[in-house]
PDB file of N, CA, C and O in Angstrom:
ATOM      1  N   UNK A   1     -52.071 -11.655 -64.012  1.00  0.00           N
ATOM      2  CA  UNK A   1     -52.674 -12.224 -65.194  1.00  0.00           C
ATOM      3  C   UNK A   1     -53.459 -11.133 -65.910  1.00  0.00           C
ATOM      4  O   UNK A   1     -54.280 -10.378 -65.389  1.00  0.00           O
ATOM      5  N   UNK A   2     -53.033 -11.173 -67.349  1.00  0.00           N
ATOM      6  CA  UNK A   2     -54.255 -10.290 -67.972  1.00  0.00           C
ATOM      7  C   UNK A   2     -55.572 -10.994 -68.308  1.00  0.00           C
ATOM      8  O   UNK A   2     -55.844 -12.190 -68.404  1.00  0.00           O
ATOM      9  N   UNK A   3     -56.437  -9.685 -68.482  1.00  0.00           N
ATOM     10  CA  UNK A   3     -57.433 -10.769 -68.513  1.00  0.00           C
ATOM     11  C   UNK A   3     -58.340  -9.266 -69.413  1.00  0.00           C
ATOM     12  O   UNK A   3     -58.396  -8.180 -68.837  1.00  0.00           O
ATOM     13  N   UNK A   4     -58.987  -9.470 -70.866  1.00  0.00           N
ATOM     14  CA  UNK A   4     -59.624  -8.646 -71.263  1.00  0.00           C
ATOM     15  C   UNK A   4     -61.078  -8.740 -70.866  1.00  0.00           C
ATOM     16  O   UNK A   4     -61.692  -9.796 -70.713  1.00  0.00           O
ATOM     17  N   UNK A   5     -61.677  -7.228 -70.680  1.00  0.00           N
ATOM     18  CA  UNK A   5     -63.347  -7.371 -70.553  1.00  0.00           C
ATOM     19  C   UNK A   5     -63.789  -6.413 -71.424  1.00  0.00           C
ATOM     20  O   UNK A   5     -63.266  -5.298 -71.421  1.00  0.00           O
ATOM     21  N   UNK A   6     -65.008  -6.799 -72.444  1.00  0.00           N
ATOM     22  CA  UNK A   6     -65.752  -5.843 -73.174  1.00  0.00           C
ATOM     23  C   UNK A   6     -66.672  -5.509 -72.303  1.00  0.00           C
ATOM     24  O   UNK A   6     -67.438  -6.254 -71.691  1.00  0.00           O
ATOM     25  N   UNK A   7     -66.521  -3.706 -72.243  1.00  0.00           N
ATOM     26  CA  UNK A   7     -68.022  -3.404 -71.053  1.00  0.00           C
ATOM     27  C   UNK A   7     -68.606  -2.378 -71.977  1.00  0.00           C
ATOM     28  O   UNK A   7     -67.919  -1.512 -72.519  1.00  0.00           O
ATOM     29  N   UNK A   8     -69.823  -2.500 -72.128  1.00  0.00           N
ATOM     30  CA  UNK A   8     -71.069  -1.715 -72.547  1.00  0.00           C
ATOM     31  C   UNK A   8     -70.357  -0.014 -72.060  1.00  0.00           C
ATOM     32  O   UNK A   8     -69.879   0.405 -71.006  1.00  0.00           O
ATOM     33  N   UNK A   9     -70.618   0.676 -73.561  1.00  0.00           N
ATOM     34  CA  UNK A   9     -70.288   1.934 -72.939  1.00  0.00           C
ATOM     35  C   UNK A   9     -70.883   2.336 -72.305  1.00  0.00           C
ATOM     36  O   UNK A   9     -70.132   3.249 -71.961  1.00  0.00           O
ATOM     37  N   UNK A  10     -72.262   2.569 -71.400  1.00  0.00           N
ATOM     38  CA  UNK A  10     -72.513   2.997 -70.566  1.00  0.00           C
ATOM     39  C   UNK A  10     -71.799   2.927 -69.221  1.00  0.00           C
ATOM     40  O   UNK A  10     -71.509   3.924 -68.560  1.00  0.00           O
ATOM     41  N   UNK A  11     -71.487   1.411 -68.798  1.00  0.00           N
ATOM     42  CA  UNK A  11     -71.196   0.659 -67.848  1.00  0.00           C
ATOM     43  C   UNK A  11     -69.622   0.799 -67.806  1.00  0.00           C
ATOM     44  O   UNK A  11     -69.016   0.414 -66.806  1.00  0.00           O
ATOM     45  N   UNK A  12     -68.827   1.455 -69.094  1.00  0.00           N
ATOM     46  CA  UNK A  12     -67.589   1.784 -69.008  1.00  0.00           C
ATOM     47  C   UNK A  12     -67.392   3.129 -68.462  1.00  0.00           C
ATOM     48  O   UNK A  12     -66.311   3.458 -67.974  1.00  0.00           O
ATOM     49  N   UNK A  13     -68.166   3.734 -68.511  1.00  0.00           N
ATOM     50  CA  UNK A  13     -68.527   5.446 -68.132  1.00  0.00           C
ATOM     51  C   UNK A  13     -68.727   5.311 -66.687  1.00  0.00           C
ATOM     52  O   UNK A  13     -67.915   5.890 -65.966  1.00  0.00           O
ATOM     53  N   UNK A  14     -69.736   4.599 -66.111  1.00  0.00           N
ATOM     54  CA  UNK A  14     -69.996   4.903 -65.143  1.00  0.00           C
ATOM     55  C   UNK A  14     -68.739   4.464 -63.854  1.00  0.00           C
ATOM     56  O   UNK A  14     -68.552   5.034 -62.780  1.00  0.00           O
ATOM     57  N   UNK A  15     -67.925   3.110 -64.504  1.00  0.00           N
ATOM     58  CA  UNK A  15     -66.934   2.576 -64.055  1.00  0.00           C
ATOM     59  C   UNK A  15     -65.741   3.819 -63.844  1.00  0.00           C
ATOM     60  O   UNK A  15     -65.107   3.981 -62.801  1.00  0.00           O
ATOM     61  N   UNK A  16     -65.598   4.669 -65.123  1.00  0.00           N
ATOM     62  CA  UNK A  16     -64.406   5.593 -65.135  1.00  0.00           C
ATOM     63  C   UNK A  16     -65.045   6.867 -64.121  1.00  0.00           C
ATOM     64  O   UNK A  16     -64.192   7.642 -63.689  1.00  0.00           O
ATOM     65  N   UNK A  17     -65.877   7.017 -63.889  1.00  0.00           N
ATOM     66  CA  UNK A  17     -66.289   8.015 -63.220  1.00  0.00           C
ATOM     67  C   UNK A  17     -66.116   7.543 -61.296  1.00  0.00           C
ATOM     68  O   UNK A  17     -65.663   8.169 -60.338  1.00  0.00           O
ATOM     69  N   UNK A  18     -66.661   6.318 -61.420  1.00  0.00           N
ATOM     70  CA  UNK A  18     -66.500   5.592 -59.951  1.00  0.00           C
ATOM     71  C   UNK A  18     -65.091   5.833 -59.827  1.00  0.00           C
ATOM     72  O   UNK A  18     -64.625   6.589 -58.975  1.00  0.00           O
ATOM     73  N   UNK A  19     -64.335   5.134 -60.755  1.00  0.00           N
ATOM     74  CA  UNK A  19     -62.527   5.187 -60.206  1.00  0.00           C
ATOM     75  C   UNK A  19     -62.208   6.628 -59.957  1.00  0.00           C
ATOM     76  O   UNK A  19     -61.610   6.953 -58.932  1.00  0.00           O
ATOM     77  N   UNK A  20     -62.502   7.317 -60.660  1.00  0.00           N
ATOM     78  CA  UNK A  20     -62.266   9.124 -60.527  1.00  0.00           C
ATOM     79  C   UNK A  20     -62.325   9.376 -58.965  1.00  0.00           C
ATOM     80  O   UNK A  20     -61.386   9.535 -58.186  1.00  0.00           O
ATOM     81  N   UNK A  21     -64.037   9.365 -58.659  1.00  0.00           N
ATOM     82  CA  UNK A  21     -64.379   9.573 -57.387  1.00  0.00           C
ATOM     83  C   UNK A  21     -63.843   9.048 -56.264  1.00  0.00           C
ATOM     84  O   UNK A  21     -63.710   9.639 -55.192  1.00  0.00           O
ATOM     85  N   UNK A  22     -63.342   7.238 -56.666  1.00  0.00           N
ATOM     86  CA  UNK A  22     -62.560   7.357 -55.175  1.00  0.00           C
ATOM     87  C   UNK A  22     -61.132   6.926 -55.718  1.00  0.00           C
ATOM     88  O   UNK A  22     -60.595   5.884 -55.341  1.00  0.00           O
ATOM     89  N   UNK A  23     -60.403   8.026 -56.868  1.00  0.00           N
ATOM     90  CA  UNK A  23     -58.922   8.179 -56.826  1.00  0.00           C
ATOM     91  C   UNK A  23     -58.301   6.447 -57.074  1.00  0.00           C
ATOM     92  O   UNK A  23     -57.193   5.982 -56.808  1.00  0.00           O
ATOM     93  N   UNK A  24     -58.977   6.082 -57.410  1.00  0.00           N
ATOM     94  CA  UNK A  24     -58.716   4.754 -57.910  1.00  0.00           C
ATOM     95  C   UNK A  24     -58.085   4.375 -59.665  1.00  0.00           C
ATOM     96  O   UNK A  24     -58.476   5.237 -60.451  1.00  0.00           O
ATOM     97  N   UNK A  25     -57.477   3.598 -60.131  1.00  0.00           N
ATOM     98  CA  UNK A  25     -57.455   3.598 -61.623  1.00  0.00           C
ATOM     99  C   UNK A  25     -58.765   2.720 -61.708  1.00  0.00           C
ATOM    100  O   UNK A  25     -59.247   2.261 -60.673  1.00  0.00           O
ATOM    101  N   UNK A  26     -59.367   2.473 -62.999  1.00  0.00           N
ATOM    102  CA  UNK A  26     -59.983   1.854 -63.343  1.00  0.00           C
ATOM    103  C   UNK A  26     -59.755   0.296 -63.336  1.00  0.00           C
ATOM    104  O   UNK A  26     -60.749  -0.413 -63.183  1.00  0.00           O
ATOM    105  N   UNK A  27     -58.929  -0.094 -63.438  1.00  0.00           N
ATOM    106  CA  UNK A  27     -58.211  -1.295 -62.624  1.00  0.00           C
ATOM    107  C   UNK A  27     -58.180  -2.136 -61.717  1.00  0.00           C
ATOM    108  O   UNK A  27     -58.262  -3.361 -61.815  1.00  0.00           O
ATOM    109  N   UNK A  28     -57.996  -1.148 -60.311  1.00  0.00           N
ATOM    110  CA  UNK A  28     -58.097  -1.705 -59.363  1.00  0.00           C
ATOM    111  C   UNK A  28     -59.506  -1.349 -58.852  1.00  0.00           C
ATOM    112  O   UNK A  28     -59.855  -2.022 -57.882  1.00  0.00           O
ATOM    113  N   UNK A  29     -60.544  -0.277 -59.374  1.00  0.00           N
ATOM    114  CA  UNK A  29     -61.790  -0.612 -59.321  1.00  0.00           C
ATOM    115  C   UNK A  29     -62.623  -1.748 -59.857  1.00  0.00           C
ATOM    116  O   UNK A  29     -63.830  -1.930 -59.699  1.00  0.00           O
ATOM    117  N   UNK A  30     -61.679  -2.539 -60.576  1.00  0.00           N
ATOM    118  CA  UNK A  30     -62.616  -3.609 -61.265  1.00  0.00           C
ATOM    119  C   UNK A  30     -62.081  -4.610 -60.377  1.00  0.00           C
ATOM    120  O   UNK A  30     -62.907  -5.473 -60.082  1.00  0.00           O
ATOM    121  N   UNK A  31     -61.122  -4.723 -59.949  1.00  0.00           N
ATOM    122  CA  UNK A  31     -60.409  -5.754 -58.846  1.00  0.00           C
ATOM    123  C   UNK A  31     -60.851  -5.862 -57.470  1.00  0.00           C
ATOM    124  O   UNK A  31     -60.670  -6.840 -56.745  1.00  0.00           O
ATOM    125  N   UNK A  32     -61.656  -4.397 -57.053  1.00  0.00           N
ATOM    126  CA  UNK A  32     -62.149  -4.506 -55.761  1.00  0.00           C
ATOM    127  C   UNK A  32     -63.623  -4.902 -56.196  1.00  0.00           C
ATOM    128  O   UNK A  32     -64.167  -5.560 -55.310  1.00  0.00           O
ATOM    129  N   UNK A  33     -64.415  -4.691 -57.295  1.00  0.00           N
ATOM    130  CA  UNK A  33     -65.374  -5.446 -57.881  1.00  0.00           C
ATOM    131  C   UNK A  33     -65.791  -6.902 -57.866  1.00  0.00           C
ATOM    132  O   UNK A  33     -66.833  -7.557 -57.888  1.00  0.00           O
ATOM    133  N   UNK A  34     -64.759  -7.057 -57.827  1.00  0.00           N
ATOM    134  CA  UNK A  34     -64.670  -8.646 -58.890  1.00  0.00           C
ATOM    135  C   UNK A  34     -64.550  -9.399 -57.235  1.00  0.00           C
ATOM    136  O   UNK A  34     -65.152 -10.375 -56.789  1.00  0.00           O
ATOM    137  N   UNK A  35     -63.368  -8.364 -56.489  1.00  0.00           N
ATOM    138  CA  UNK A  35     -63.267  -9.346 -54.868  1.00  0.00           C
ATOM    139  C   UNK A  35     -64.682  -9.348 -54.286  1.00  0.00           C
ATOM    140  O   UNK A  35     -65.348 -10.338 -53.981  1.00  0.00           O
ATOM    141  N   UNK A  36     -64.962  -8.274 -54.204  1.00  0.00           N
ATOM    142  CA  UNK A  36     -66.314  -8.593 -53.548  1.00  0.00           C
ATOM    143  C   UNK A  36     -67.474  -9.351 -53.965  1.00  0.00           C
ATOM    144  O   UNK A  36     -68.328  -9.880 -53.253  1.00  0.00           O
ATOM    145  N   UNK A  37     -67.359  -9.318 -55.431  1.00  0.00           N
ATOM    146  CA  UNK A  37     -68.602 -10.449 -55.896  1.00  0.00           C
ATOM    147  C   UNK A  37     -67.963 -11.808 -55.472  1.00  0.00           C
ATOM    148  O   UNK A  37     -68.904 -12.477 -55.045  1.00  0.00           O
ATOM    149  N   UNK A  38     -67.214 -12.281 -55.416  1.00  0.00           N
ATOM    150  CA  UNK A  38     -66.282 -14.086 -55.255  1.00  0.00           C
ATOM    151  C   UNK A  38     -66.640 -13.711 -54.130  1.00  0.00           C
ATOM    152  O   UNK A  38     -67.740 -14.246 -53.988  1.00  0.00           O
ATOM    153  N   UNK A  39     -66.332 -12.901 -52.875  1.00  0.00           N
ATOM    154  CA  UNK A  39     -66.558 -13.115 -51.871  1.00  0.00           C
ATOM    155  C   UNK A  39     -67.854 -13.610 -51.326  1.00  0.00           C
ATOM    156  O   UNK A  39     -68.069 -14.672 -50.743  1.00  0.00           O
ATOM    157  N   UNK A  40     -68.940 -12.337 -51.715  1.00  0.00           N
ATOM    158  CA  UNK A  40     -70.287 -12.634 -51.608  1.00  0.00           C
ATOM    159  C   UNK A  40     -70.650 -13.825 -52.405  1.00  0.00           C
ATOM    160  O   UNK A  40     -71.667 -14.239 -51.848  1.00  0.00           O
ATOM    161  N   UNK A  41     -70.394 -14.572 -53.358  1.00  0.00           N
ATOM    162  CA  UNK A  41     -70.530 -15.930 -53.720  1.00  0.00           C
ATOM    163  C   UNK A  41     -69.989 -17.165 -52.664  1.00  0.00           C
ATOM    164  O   UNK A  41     -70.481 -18.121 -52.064  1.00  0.00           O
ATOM    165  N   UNK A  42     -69.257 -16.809 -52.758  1.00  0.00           N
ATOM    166  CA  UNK A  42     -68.177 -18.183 -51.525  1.00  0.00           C
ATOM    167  C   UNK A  42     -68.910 -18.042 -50.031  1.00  0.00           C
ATOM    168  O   UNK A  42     -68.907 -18.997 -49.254  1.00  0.00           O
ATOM    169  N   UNK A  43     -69.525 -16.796 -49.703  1.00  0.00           N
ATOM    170  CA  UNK A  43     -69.812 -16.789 -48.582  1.00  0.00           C
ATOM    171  C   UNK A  43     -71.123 -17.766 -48.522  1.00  0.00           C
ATOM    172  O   UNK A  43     -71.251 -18.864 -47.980  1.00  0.00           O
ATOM    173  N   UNK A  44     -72.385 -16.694 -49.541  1.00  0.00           N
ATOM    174  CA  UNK A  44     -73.771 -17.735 -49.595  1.00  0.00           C
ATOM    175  C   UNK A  44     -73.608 -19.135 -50.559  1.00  0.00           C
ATOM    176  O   UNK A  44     -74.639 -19.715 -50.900  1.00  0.00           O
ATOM    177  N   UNK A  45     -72.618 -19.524 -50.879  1.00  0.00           N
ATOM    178  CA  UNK A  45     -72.517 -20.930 -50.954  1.00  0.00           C
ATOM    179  C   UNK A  45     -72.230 -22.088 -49.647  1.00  0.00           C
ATOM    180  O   UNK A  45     -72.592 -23.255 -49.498  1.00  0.00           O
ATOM    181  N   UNK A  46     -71.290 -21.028 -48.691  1.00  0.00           N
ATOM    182  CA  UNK A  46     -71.242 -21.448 -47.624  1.00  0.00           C
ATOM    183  C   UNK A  46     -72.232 -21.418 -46.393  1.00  0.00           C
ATOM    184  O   UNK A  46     -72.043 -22.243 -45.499  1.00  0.00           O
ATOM    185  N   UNK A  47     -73.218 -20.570 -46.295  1.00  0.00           N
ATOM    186  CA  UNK A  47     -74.089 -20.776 -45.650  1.00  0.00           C
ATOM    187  C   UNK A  47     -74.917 -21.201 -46.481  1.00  0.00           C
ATOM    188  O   UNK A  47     -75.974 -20.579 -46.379  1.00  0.00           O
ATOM    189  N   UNK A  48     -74.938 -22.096 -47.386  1.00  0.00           N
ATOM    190  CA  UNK A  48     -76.163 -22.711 -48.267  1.00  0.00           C
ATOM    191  C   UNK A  48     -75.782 -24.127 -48.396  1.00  0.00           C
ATOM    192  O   UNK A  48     -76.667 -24.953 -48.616  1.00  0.00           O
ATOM    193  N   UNK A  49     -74.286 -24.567 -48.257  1.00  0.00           N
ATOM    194  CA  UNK A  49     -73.769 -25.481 -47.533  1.00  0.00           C
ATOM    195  C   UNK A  49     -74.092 -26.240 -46.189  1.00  0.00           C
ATOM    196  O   UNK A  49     -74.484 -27.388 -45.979  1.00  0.00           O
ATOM    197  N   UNK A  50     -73.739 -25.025 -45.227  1.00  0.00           N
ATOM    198  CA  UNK A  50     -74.087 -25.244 -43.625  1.00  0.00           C
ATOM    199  C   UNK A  50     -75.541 -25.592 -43.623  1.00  0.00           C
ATOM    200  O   UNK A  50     -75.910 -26.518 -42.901  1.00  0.00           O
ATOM    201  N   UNK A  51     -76.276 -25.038 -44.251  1.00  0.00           N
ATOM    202  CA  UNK A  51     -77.939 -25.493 -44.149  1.00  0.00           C
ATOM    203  C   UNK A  51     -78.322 -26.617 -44.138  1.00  0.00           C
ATOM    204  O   UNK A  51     -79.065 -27.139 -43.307  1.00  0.00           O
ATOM    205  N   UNK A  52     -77.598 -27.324 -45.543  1.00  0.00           N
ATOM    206  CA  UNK A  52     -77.947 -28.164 -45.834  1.00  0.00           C
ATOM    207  C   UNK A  52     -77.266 -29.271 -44.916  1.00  0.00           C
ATOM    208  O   UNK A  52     -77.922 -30.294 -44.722  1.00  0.00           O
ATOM    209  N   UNK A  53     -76.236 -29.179 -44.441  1.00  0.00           N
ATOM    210  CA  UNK A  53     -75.636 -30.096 -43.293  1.00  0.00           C
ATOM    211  C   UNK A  53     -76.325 -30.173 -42.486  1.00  0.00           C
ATOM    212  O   UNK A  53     -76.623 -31.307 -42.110  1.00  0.00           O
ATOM    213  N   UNK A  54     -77.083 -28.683 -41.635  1.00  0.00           N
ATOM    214  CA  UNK A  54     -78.316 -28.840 -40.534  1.00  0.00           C
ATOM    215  C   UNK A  54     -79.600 -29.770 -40.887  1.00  0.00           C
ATOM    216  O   UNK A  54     -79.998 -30.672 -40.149  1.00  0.00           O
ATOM    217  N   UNK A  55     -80.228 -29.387 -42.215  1.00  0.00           N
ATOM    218  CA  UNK A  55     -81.010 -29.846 -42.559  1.00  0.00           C
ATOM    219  C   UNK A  55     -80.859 -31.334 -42.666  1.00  0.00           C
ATOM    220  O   UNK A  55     -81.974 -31.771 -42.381  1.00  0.00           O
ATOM    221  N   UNK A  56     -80.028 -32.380 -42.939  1.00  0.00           N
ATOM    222  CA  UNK A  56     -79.852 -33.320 -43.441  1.00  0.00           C
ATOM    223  C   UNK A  56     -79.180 -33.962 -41.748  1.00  0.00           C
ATOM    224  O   UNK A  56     -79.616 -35.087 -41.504  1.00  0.00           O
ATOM    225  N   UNK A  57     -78.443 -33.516 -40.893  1.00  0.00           N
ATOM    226  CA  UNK A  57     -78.460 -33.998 -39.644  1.00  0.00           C
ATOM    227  C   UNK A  57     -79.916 -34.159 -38.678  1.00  0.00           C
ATOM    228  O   UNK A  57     -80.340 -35.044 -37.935  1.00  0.00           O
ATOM    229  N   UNK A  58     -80.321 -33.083 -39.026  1.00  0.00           N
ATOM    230  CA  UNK A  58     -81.422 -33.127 -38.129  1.00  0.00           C
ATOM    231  C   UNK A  58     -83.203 -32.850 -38.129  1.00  0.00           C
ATOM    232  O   UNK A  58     -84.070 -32.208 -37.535  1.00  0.00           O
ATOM    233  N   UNK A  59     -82.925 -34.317 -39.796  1.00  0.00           N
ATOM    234  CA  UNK A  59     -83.971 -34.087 -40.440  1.00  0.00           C
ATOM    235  C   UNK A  59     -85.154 -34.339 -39.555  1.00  0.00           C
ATOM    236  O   UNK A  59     -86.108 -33.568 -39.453  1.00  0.00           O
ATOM    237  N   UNK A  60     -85.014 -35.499 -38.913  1.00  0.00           N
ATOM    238  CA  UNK A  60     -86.089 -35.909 -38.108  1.00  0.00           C
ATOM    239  C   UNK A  60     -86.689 -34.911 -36.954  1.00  0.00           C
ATOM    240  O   UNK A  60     -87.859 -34.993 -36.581  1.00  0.00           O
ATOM    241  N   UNK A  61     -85.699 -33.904 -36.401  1.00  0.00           N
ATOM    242  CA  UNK A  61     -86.406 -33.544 -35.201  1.00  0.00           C
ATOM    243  C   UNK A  61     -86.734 -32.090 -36.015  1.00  0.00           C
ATOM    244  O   UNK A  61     -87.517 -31.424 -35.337  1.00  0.00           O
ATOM    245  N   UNK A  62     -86.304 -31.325 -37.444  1.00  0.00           N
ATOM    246  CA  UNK A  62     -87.180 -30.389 -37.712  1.00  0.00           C
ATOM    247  C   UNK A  62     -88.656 -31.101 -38.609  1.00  0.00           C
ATOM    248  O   UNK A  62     -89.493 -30.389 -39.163  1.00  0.00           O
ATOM    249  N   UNK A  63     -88.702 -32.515 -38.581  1.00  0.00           N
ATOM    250  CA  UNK A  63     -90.082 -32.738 -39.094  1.00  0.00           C
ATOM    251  C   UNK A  63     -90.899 -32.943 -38.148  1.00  0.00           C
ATOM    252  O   UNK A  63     -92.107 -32.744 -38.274  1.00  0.00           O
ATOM    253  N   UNK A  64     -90.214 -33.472 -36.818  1.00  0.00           N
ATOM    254  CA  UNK A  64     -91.177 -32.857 -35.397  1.00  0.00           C
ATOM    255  C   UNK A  64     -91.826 -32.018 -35.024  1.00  0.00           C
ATOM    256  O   UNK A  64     -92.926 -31.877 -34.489  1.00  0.00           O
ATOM    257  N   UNK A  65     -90.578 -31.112 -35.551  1.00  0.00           N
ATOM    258  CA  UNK A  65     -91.052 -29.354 -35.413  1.00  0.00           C
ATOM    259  C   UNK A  65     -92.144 -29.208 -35.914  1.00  0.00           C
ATOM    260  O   UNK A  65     -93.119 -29.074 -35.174  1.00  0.00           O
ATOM    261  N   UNK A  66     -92.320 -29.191 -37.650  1.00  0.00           N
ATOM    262  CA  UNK A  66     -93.122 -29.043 -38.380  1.00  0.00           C
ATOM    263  C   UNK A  66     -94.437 -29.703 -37.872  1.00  0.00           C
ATOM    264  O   UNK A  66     -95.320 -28.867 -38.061  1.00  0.00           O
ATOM    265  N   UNK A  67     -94.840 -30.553 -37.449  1.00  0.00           N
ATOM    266  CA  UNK A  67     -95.983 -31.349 -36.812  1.00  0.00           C
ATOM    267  C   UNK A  67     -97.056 -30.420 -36.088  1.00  0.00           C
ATOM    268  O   UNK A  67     -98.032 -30.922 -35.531  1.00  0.00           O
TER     269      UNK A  67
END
């Protein structure tokens, strides 16, 4: 899929210089970008998920705790 992005020339510079350094096109530096932010999202949604399952199972015995 194409997909256009306007990036701030600074932030386009520093991007073409990153792909340079690790022999990458600019491309697939924005693709290993983009994976790792969804990842790091999906992950702390998922432990922000799981919390709330702990929290909500075992409301009563962490308000014990709290006591």
């Amino acid at each position: 899929m194409v997909t256009t992005v306007n990036l701030p020339d600074g932030l386009h510079e520093r991007l073409k210089q990153l792909a340079e350094q690790e022999h990458r096109s600019m491309n697939a530096t924005i693709v290993v970008a983009v994976e790792e932010y969804v990842s790091a999202r999906s992950h702390r949604a998922r432990v922000r998920d799981l919390a709330r399952e702990v929290a909500e199972r075992d409301a009563e015995l962490l308000r014990r705790l709290a006591e």
